[in-house]
N, C-alpha and C positions, 0 to 999 in steps of 0.2 A: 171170881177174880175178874173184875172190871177197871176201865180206867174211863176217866170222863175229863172234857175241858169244859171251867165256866165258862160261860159268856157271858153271866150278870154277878154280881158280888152275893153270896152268901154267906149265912152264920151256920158252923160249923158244930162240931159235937165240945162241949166246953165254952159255947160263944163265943168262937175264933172264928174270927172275923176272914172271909176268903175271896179274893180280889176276883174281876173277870181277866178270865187267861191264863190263870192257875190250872191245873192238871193235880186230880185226886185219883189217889185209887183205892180199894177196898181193903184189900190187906198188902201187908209188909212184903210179902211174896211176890205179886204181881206189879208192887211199884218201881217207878224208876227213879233215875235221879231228879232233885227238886219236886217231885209228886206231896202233896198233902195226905196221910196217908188216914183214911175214914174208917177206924175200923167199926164194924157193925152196920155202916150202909148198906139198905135193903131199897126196896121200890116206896116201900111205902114212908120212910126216910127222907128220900130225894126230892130236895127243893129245885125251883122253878130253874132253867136255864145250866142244866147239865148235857154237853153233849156227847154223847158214843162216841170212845174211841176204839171200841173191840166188839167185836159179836158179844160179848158176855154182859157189857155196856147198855147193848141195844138190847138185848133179854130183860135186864134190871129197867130202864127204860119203860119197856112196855107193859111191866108190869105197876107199873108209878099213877100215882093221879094225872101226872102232866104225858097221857102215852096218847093222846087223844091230839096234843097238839103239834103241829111240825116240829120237828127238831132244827134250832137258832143255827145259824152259819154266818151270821156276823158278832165280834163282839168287839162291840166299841170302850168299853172298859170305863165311859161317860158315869155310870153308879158307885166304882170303885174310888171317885176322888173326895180324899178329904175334905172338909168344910174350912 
């Protein structure tokens, strides 16, 4: 039961498309309101520039390809504009 904020634009399970600044969480249980709800995210799942919003977050996190790099605390949302 994790929740994460983008800070860089993502493609999502179905190619849904997900903007930076968006909040996902893993299951229906643990989301909140306006969350993307990701069901089946795991570590090894998790694209670049999800940041921890819970202990649970930061467990899935470190268990990711990207657990090696700082976790982002800006996001400029600059990837998310359309062309």
């Amino acid at each position: 039961m994790a929740r994460f904020m983008l800070t860089h634009a993502a493609v999502g399970p179905g190619a849904r498309r997900l903007r930076a600044g968006q909040t996902v969480a893993d299951t229906l249980a643990n989301a909140q309101a306006g969350d993307f709800v990701w069901v089946g995210l795991t570590g090894t799942k998790m694209p670049l520039g999800m940041t921890p919003l819970d202990a649970s977050g930061s467990t899935m996190r470190g268990q990711s390809t990207w657990a090696a790099l700082p976790v982002a605390t800006v996001c400029t949302g600059a990837d998310s504009i359309d062309a």
